[in-house]
C-alpha positions as CSV (number, residue, x, y, z in Angstrom):
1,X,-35.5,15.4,-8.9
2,X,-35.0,13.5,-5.5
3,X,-35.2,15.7,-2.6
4,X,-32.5,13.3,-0.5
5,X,-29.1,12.5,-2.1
6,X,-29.3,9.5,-4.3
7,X,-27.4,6.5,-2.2
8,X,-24.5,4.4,-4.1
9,X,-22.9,1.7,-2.7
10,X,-19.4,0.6,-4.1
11,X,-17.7,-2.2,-3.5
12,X,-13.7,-2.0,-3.3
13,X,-11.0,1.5,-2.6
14,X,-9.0,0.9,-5.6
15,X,-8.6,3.6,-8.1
16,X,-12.1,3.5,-9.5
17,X,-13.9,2.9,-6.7
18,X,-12.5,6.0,-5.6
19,X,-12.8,7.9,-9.3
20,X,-16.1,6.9,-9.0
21,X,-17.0,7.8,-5.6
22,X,-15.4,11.4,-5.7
23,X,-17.4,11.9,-8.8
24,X,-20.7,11.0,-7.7
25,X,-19.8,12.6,-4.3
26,X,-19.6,16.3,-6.7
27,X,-22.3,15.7,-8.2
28,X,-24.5,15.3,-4.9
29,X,-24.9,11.6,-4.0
30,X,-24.5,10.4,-1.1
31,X,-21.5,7.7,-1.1
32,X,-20.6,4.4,0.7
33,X,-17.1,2.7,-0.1
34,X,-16.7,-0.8,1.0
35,X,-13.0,-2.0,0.9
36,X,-12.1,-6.2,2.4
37,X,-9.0,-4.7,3.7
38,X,-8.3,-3.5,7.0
39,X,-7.1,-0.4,6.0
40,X,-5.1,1.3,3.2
41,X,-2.4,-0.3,1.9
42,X,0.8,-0.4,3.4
43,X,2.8,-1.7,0.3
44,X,2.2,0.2,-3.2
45,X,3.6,0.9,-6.9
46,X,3.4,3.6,-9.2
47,X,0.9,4.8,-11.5
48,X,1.6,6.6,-14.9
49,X,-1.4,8.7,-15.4
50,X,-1.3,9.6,-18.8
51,X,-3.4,12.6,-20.6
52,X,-6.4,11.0,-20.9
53,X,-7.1,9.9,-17.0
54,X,-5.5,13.6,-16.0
55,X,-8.3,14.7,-18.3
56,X,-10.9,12.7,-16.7
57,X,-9.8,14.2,-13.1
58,X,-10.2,17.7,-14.5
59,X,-13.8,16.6,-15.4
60,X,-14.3,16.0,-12.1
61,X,-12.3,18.9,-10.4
62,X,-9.9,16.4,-8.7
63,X,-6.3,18.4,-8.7
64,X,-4.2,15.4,-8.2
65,X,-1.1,17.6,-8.6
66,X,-1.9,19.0,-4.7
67,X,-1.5,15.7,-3.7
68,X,1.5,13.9,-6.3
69,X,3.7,17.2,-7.0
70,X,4.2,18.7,-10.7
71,X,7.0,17.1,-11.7
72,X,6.7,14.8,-14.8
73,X,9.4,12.9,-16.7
74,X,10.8,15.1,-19.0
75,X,10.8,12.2,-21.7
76,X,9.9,8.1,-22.3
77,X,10.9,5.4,-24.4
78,X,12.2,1.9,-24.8
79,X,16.1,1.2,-24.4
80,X,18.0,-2.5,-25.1
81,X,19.4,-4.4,-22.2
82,X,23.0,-2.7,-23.3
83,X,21.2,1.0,-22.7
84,X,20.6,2.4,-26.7
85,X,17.5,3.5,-27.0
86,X,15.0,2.3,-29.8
87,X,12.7,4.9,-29.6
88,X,12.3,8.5,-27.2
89,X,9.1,10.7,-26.7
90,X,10.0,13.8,-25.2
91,X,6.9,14.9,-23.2
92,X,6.6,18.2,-23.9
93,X,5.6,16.9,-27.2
94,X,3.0,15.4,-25.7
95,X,1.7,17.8,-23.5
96,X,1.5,19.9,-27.0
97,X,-0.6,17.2,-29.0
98,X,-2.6,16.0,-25.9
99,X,-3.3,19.4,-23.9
100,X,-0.8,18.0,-21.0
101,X,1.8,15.9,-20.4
102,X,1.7,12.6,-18.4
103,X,2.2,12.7,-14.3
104,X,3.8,9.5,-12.6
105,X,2.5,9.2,-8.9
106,X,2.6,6.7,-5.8
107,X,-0.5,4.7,-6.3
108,X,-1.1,4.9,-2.0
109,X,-0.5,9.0,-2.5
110,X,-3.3,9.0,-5.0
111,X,-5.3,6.2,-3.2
112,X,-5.2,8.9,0.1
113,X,-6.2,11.9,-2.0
114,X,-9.2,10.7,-3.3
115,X,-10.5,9.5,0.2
116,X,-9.2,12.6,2.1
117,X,-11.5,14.5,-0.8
118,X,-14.4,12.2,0.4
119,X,-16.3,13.5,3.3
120,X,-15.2,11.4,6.9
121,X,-16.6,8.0,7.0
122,X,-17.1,7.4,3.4
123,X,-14.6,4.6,3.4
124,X,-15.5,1.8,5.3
125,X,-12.2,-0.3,5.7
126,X,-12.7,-3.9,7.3
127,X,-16.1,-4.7,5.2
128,X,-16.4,-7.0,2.4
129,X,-19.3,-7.0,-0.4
130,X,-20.1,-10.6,-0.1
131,X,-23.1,-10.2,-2.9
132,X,-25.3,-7.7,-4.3
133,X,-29.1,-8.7,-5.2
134,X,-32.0,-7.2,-6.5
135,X,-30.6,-5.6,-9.1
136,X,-33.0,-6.3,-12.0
137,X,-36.5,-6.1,-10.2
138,X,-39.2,-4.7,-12.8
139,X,-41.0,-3.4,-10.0
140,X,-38.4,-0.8,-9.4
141,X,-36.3,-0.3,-5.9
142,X,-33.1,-0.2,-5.5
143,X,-30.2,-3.0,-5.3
144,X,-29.3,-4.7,-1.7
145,X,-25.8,-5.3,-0.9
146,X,-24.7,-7.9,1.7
147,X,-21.8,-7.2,4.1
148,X,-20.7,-9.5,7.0
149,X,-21.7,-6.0,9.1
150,X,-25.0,-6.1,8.0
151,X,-27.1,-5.3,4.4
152,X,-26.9,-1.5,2.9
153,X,-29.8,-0.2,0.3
154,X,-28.7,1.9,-2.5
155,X,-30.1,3.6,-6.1
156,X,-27.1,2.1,-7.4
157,X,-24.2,-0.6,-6.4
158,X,-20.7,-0.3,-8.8
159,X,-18.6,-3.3,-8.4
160,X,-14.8,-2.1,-8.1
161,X,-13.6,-5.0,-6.5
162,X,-10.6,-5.2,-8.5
163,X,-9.5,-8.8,-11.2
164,X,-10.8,-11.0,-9.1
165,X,-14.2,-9.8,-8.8
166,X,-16.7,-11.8,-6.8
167,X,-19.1,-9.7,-7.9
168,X,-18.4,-10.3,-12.1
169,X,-18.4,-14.3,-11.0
170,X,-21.9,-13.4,-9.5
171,X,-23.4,-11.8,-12.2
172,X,-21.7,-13.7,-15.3
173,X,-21.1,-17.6,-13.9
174,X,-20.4,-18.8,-17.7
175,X,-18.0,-16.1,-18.4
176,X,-14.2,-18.0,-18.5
177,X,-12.6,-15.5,-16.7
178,X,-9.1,-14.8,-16.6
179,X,-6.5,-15.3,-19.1
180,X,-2.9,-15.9,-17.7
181,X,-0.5,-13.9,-20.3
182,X,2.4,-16.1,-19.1
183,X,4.3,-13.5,-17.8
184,X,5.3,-12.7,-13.8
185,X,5.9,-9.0,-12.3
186,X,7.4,-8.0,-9.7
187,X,6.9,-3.6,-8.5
188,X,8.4,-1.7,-6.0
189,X,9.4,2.2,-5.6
190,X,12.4,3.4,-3.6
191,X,14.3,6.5,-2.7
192,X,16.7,7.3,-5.9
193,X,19.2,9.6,-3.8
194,X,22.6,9.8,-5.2
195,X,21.4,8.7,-8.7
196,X,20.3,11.7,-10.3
197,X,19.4,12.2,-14.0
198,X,17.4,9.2,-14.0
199,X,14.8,8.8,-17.1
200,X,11.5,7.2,-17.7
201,X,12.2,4.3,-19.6
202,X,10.9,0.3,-20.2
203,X,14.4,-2.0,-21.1
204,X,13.5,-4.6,-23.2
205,X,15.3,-8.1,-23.7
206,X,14.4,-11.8,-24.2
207,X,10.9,-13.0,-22.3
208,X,12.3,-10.3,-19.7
209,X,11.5,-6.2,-19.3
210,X,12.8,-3.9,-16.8
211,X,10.7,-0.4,-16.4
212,X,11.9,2.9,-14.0
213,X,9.5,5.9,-13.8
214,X,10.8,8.7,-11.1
215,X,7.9,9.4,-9.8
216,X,6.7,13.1,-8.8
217,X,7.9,12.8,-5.1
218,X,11.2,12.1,-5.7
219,X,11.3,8.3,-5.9
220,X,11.8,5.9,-9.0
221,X,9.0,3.5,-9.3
222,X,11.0,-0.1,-10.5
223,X,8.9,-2.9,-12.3
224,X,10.4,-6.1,-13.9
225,X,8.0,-9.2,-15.8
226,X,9.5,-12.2,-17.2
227,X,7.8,-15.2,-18.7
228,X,7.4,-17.6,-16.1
229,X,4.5,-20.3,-15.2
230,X,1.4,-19.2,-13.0
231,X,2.8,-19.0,-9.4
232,X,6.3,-18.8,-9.8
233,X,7.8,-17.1,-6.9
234,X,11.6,-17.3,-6.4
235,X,13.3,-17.7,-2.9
236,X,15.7,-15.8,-3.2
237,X,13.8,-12.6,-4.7
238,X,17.3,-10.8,-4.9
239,X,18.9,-13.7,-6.7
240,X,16.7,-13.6,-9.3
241,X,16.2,-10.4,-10.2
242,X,20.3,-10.1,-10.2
243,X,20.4,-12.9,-12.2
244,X,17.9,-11.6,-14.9
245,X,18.7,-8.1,-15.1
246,X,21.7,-7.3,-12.9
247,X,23.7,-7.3,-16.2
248,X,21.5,-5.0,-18.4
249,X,22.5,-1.2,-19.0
250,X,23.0,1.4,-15.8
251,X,21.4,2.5,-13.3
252,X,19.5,-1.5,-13.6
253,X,22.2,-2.6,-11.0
254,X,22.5,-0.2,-8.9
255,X,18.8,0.2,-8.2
256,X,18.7,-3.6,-8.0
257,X,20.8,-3.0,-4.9
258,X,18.5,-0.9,-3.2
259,X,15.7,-3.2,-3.2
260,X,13.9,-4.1,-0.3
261,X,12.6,-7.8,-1.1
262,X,10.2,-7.0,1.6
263,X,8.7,-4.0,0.0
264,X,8.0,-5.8,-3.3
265,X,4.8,-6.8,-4.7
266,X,4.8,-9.8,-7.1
267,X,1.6,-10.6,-9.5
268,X,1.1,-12.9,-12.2
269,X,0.0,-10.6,-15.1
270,X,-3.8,-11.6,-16.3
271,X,-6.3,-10.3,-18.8
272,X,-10.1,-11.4,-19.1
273,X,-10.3,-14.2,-21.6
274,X,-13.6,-12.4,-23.7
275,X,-14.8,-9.5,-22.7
276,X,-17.9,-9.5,-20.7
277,X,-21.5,-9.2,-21.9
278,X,-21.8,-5.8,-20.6
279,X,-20.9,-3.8,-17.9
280,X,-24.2,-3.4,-16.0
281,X,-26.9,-5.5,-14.5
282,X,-29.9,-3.4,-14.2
283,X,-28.6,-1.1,-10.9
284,X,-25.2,-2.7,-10.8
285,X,-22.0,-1.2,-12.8
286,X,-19.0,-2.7,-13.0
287,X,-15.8,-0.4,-13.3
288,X,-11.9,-1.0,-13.7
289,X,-10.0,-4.2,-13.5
290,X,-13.9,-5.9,-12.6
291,X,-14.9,-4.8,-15.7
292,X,-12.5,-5.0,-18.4
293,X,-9.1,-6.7,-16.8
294,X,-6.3,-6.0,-18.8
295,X,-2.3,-6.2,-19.0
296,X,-0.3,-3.2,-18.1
297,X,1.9,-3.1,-21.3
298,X,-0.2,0.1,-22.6
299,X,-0.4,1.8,-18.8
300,X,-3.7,2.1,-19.2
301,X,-5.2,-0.6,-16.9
302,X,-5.4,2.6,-13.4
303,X,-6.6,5.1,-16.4
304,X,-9.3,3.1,-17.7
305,X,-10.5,2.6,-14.6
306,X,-10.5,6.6,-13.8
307,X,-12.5,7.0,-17.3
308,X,-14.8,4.3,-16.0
309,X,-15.3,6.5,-12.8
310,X,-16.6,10.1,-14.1
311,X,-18.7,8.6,-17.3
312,X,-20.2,6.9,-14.9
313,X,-20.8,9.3,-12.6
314,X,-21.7,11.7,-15.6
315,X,-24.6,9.5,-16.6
316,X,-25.9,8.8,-13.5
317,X,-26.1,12.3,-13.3
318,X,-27.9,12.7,-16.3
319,X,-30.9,10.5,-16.0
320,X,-32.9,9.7,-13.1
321,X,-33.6,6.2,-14.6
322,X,-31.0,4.8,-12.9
323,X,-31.0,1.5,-15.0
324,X,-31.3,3.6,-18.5
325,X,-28.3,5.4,-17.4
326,X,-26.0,2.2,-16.4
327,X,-27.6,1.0,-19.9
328,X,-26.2,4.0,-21.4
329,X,-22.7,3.3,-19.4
330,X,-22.4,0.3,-21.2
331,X,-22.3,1.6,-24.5
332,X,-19.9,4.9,-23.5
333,X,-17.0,2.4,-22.5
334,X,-17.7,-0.9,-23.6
335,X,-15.9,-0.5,-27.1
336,X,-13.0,1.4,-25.7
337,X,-12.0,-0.3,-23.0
338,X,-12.2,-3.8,-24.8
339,X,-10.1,-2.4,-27.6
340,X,-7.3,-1.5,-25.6
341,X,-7.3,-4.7,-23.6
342,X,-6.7,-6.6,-26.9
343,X,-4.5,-3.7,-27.9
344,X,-2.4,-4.2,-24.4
345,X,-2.6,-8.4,-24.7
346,X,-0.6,-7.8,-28.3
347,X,1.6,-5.0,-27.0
348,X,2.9,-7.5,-24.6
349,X,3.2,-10.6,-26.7
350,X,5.7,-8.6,-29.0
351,X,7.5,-6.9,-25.8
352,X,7.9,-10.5,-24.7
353,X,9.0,-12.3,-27.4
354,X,12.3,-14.5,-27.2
355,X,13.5,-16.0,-30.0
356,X,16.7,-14.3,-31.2
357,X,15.6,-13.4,-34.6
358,X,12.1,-12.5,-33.4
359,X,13.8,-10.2,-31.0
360,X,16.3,-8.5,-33.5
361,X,13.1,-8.2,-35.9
362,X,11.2,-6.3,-33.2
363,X,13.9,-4.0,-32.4
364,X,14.3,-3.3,-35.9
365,X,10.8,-2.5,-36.2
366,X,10.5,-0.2,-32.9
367,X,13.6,1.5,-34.1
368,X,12.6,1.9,-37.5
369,X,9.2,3.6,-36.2
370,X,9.2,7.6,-37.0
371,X,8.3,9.4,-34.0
372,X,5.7,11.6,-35.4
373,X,3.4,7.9,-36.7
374,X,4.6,6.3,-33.0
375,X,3.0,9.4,-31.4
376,X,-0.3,9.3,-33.5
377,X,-0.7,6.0,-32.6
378,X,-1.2,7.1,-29.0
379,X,-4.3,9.4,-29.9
380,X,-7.0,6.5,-29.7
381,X,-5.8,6.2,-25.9
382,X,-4.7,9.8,-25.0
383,X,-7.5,11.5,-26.6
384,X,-10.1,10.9,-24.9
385,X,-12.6,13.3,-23.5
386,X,-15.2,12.6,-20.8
387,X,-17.4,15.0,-21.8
């Protein structure tokens, strides 16, 4: 065994970077988080963190409750634009099959509990990975990564810098890339005083989805995609998100009213085109959206990336050959976390269809769906264990 903490260097403070840094933190390395940005993020969305990532945190000891609050929604589904539902899990149901029931949280609540669980200084905002090299050397030593504030050694370098990662262009130059799913989103959460009894629920229509999840400090988190051309960014943010959903079932209006165009984010929606080789180069890991981008229509894009975190940390752990173990990485997540990126890129072309009779076909289906054969289709994602 070492007799000083083993050193990892990561590069981004999303959710995995942070996953990944608490769980090597508790299991006694020492842990350097570079993030571009200046500082945490003032803007944020929500976060449904569904069995399988709460299960991951208890891995790792990580209480995300002390942080988020209890409360969960006491039940999900998918409505029409007129408000009738086409299908309804109640959560305790669930919580029952999957050990606990789903938590919706503030992604910026989250992002501050994992760093506040990091000792002081871990988190060094204002410093961008502009490479990582040495990586693969046969004679053994660890990786160097390159900052504008000067080059940090390390056993190990884990690449969480997020879709666009510099660091997967780097490593994989032949790889295409991104793949644009043709669809726009626009997130926000805001205070839902004065409209109580609000439920978890995704609205579906034609091209066009509206989703509200109260979250477990008392706001809703909103989220609306449409299909719409690489770019496409409305003046009049208002406008158009009145004139695409203001007439769709209550409380869609009323919370379209409360919206703060300011305090939106907007992102075209992306997937990686092929998935990637593999997710290591000798002592470099990649983790999350750098890894294995996918579309949110499964929710699974923030748990994956948790998963991602406490494997690898688990392994790493586990053998002292530091390349073996990132080997070993590879072929724990690689499988999964492809599979459900093709299984989110065909969730959302049917939640996005817009031909009339396609529409009134998938309505009939999702409708048509018992709940106890939807639910078991949710035990490849839910059930996972890190252990």
């Amino acid at each position: 065994m070492f007799s000083n903490p083993r050193h990892a260097v990561i590069a981004g403070a999303g959710i995995g970077g942070l996953t990944a840094a608490l769980a090597l933190h508790r299991r006694g390395w020492r842990v350097t988080v570079c993030e571009r940005a200046p500082g945490p993020p003032a803007l944020g969305a929500g976060i449904v963190l569904a069995p399988n990532a709460l299960r991951a945190f208890d891995a790792i000891g990580f209480d995300v409750t002390r942080a988020a609050g209890h409360a969960v929604p006491a039940a999900m589904g998918v409505r029409r634009t007129g408000g009738d539902w086409l299908n309804r899990a109640d959560t305790a149901a669930m919580a029952a099959r999957y050990g606990r029931p789903p938590l919706a949280v503030h992604r910026t609540a989250l992002a501050a509990a994992l760093t506040a669980a990091l000792p002081d200084g871990t988190v060094r905002y204002g410093v961008a990975v502009t490479a990582v090299e040495r990586v693969d050397r046969p004679e053994g030593g660890g990786p160097v990564v390159r900052t504008p504030e000067g080059d940090l050694t390390a056993d190990v370098a884990i690449a969480a810098d997020g879709i666009h990662s510099a660091l997967r262009r780097q490593y994989f130059p032949h790889h295409p890339g991104l793949r644009h799913s043709g669809e726009t989103a626009w997130r926000t959460v805001l205070s839902c005083e004065g409209l109580p009894g609000l439920v978890a629920a995704e609205t579906w229509g034609r091209g066009e989805r509206f989703g509200m999840v109260p979250l477990a400090d008392g706001r809703v988190y909103l989220y609306a995609t449409a299909r719409a051309p690489q770019g496409y960014a409305p003046a009049d943010l208002r406008a158009e998100l009145r004139r695409r959903y203001g007439a769709w079932h209550d409380p869609i209006p009323a919370l379209l009213d409360r919206i703060d165009p300011a305090s939106v984010l907007r992102h075209d929606l992306y997937d990686l085109a092929v998935p990637l080789p593999r997710h290591h180069s000798g002592r470099l890991a990649w983790v999350g959206d750098a890894a294995h981008a996918m579309t949110p229509n499964l929710g699974q894009g923030g748990c994956q990336a948790i998963e991602d975190g406490v494997v690898l940390a688990r392994l790493l752990d586990a053998d002292d050959d530091v390349p073996a173990a990132l080997a070993a990485y590879t072929r724990a997540r690689h499988a999964r976390t492809d599979a459900i990126r093709i299984r989110s890129r065909r969730a959302g072309r049917v939640a996005a269809l817009t031909h009339p009779l396609a529409v009134a076909a998938r309505d009939l289906a999702v409708r048509a769906t018992p709940a106890w054969a939807a639910q078991r289709a949710m035990d490849g994602l839910f059930g996972f264990s890190p252990a």
